[in-house]
Backbone atoms as SQL, in Angstrom:
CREATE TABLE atoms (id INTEGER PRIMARY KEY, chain TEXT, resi INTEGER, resn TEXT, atom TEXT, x REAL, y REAL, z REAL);
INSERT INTO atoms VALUES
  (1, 'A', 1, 'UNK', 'N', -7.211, 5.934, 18.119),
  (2, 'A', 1, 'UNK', 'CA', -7.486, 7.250, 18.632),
  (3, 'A', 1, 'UNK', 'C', -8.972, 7.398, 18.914),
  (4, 'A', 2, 'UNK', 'N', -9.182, 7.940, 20.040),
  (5, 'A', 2, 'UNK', 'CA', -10.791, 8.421, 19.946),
  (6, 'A', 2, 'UNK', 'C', -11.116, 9.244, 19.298),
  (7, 'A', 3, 'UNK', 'N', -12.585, 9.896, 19.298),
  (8, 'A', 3, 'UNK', 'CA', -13.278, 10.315, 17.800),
  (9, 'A', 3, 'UNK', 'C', -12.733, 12.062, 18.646),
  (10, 'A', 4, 'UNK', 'N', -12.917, 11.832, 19.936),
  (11, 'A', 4, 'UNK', 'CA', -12.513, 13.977, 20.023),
  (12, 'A', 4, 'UNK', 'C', -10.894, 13.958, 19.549),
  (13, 'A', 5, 'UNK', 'N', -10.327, 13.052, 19.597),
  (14, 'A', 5, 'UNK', 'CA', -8.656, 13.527, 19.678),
  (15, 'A', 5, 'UNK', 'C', -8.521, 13.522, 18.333),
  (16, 'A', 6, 'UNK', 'N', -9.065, 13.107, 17.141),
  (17, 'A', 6, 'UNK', 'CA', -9.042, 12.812, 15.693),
  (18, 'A', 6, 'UNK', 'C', -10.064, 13.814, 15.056),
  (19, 'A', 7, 'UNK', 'N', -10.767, 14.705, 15.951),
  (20, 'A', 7, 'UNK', 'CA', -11.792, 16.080, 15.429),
  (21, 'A', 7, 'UNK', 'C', -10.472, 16.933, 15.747),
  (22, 'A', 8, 'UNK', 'N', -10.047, 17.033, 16.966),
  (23, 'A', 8, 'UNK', 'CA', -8.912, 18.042, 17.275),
  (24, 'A', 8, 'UNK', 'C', -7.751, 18.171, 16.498),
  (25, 'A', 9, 'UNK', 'N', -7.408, 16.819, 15.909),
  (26, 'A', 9, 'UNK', 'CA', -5.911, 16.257, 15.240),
  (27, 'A', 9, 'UNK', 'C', -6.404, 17.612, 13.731),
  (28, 'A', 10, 'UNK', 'N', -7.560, 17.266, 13.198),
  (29, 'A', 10, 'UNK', 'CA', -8.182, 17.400, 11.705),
  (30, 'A', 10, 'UNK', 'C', -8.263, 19.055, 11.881),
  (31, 'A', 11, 'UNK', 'N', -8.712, 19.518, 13.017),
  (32, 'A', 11, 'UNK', 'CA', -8.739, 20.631, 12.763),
  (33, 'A', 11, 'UNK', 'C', -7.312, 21.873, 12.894),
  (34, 'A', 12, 'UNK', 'N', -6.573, 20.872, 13.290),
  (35, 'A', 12, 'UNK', 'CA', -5.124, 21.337, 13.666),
  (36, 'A', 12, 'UNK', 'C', -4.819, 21.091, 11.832),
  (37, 'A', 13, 'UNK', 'N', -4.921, 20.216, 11.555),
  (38, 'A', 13, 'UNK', 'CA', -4.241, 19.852, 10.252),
  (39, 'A', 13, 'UNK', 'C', -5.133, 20.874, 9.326),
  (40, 'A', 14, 'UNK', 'N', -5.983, 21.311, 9.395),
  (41, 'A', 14, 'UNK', 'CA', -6.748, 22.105, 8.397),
  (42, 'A', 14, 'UNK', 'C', -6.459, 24.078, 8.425),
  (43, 'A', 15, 'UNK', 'N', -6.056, 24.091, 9.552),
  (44, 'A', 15, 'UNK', 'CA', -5.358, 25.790, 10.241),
  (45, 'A', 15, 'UNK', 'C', -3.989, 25.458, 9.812),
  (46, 'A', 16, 'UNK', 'N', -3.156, 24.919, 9.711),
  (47, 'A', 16, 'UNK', 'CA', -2.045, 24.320, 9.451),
  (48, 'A', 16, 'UNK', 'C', -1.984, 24.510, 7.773),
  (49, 'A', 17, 'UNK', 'N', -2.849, 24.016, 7.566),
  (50, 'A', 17, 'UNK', 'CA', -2.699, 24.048, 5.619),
  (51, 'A', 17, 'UNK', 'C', -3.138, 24.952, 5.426),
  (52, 'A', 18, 'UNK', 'N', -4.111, 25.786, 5.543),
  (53, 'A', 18, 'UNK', 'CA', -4.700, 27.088, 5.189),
  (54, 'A', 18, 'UNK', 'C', -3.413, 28.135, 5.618),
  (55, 'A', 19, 'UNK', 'N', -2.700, 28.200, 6.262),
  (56, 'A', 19, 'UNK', 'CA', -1.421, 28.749, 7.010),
  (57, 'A', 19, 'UNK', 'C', -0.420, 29.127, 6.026),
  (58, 'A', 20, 'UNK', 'N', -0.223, 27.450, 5.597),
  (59, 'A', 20, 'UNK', 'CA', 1.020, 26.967, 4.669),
  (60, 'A', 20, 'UNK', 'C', 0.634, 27.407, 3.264),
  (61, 'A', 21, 'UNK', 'N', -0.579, 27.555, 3.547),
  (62, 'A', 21, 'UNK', 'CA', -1.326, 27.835, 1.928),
  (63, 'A', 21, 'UNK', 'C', -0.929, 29.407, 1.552),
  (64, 'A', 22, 'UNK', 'N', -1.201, 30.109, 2.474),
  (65, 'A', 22, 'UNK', 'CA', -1.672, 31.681, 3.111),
  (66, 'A', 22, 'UNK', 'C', 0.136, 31.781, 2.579),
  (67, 'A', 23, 'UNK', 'N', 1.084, 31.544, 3.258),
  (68, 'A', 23, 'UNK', 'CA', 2.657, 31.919, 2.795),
  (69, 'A', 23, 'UNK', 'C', 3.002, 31.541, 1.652),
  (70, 'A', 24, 'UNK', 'N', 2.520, 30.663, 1.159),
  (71, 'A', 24, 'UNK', 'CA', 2.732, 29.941, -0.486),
  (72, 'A', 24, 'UNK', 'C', 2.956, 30.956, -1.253),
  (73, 'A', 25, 'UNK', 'N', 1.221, 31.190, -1.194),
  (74, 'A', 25, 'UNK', 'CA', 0.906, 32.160, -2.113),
  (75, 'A', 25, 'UNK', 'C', 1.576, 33.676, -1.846),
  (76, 'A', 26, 'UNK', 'N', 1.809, 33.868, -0.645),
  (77, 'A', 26, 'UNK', 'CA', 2.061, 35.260, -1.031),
  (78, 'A', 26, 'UNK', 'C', 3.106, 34.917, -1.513),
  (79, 'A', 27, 'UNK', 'N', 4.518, 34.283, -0.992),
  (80, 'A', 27, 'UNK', 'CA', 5.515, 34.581, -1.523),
  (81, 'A', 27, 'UNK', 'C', 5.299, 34.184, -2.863),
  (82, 'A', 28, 'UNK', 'N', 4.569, 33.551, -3.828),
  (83, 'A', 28, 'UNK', 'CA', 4.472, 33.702, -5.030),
  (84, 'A', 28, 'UNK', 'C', 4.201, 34.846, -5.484),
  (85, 'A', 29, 'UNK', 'N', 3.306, 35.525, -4.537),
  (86, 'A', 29, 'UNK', 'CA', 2.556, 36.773, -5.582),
  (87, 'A', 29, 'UNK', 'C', 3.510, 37.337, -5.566),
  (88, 'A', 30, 'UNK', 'N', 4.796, 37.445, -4.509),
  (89, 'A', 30, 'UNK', 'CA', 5.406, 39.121, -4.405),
  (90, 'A', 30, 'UNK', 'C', 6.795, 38.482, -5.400),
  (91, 'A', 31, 'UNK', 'N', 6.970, 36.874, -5.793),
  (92, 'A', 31, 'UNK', 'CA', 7.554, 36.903, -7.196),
  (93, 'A', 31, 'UNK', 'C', 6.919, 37.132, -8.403),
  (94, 'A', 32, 'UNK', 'N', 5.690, 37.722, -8.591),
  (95, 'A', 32, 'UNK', 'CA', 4.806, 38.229, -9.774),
  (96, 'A', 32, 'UNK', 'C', 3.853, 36.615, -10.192),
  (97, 'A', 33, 'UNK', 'N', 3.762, 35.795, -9.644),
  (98, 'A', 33, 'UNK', 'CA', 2.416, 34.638, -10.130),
  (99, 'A', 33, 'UNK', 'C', 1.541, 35.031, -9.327),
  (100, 'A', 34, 'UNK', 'N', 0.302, 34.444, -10.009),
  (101, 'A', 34, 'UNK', 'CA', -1.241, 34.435, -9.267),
  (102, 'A', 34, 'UNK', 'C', -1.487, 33.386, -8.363),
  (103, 'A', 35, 'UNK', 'N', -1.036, 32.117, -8.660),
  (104, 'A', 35, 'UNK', 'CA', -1.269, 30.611, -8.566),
  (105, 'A', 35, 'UNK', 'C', -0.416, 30.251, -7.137),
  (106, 'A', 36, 'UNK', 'N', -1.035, 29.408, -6.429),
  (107, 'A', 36, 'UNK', 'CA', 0.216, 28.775, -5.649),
  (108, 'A', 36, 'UNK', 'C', 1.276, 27.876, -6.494),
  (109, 'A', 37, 'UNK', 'N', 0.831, 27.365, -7.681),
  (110, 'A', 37, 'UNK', 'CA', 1.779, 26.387, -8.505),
  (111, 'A', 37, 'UNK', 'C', 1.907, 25.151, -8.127),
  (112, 'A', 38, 'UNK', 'N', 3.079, 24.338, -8.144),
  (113, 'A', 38, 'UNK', 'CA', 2.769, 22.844, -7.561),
  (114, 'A', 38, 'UNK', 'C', 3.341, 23.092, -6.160),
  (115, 'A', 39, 'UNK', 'N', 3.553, 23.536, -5.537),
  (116, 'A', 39, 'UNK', 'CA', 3.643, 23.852, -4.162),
  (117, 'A', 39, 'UNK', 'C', 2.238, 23.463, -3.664),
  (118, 'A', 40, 'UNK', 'N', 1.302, 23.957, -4.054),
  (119, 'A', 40, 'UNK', 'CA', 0.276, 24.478, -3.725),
  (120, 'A', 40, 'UNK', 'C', -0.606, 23.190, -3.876),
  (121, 'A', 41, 'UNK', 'N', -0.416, 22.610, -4.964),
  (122, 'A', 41, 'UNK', 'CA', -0.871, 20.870, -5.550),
  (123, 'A', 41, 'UNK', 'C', -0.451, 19.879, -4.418),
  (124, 'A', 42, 'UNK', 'N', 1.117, 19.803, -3.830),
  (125, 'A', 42, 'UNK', 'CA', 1.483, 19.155, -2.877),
  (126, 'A', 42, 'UNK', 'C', 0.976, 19.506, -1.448),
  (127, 'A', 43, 'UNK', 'N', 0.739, 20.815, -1.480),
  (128, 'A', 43, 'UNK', 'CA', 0.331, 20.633, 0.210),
  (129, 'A', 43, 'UNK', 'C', -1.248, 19.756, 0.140),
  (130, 'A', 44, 'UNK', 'N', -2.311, 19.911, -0.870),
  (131, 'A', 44, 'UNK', 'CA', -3.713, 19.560, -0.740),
  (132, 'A', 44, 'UNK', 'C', -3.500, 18.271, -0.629),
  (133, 'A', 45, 'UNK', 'N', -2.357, 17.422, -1.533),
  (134, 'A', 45, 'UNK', 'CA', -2.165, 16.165, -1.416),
  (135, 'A', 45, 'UNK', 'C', -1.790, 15.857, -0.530),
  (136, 'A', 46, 'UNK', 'N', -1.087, 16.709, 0.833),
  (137, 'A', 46, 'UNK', 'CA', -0.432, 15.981, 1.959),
  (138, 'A', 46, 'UNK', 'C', -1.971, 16.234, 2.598),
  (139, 'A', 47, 'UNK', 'N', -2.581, 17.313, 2.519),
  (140, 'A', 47, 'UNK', 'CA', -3.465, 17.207, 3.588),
  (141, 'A', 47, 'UNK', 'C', -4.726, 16.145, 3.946),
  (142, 'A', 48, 'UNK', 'N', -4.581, 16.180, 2.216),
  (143, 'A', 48, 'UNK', 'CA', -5.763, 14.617, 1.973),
  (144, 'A', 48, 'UNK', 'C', -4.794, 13.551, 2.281),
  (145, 'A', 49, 'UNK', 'N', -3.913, 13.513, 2.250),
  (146, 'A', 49, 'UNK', 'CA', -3.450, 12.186, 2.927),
  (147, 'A', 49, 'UNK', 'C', -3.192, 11.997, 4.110),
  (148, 'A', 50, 'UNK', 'N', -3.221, 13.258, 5.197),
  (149, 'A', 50, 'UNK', 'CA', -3.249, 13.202, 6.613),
  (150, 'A', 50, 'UNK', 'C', -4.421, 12.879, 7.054),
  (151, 'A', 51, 'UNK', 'N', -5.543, 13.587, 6.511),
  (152, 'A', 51, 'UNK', 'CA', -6.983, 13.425, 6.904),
  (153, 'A', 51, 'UNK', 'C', -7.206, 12.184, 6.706),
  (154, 'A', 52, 'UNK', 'N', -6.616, 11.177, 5.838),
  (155, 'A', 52, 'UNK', 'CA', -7.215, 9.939, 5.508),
  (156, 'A', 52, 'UNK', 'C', -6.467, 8.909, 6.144),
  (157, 'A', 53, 'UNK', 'N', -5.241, 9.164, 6.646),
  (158, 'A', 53, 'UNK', 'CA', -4.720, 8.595, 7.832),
  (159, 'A', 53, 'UNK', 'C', -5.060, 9.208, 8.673),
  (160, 'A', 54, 'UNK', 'N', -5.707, 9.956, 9.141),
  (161, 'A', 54, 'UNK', 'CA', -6.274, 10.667, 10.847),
  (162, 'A', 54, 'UNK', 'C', -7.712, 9.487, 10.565),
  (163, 'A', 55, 'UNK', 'N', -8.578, 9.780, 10.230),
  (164, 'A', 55, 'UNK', 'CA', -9.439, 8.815, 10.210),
  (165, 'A', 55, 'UNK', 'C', -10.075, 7.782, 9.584),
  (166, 'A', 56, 'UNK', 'N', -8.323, 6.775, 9.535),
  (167, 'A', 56, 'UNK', 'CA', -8.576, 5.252, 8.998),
  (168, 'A', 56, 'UNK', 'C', -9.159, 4.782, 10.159),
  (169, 'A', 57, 'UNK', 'N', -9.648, 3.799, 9.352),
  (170, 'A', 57, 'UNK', 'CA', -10.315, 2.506, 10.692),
  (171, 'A', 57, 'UNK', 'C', -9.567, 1.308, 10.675),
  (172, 'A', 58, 'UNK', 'N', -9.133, 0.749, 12.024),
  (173, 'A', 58, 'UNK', 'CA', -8.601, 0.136, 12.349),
  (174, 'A', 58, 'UNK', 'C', -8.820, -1.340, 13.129),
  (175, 'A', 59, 'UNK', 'N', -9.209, -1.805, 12.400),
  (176, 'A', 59, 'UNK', 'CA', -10.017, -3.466, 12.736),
  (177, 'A', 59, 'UNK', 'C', -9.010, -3.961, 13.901),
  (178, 'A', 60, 'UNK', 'N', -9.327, -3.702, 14.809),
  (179, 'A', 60, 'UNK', 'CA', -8.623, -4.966, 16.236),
  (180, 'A', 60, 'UNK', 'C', -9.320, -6.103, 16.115),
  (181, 'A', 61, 'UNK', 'N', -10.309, -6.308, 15.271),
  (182, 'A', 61, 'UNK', 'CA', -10.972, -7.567, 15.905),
  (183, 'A', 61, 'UNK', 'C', -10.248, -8.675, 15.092),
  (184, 'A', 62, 'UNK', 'N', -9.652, -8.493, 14.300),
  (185, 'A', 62, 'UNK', 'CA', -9.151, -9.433, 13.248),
  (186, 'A', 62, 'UNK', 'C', -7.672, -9.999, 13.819),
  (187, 'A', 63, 'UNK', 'N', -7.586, -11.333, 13.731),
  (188, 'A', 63, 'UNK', 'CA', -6.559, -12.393, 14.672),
  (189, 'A', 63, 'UNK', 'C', -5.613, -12.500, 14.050),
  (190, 'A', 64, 'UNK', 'N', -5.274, -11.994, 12.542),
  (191, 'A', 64, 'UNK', 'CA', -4.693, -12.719, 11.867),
  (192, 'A', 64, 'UNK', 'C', -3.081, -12.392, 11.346),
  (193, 'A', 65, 'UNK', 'N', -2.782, -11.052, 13.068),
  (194, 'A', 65, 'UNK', 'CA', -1.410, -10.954, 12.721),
  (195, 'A', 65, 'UNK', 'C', -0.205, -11.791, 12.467),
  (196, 'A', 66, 'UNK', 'N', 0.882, -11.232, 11.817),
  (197, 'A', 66, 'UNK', 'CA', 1.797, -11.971, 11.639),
  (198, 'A', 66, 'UNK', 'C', 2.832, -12.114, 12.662),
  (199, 'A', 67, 'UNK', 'N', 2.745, -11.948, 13.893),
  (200, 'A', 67, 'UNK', 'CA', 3.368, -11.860, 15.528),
  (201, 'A', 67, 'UNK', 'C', 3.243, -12.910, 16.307),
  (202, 'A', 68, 'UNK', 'N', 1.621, -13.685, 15.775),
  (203, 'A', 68, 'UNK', 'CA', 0.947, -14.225, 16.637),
  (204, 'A', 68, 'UNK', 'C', 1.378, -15.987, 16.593),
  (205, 'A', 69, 'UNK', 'N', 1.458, -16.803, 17.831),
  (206, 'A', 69, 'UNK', 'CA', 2.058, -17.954, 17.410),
  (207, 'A', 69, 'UNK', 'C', 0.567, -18.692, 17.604);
């Protein structure tokens, strides 16, 4: 991916979780908690794991697939 389509991807993914975050919680609050709870634990973990697959690096230069005869 190029570096604008992977700023655009990140910031989609970050309005996206703040979103998912934003409904969490309310519907917690209006069942009487403060906390998002582990709802709330799993989305940060998906988002750190999108962000860190949005911008892995990806070595082409290296020959040493397993395809190659």
């Amino acid at each position: 991916m190029e570096k604008t389509t992977k700023i655009i991807v990140t910031v989609v993914a970050i309005v996206l979780f703040i979103i998912l975050s934003a409904v969490i919680t309310g519907v917690r609050s209006d069942a009487g908690h403060s906390t998002p709870g582990f709802l709330g634990i799993i989305l940060v973990f998906a988002l750190v794991g999108a962000l860190r697959a949005i911008w892995k690096k990806n070595n082409n230069d290296d020959d040493t697939t397993a395809l190659q005869k």
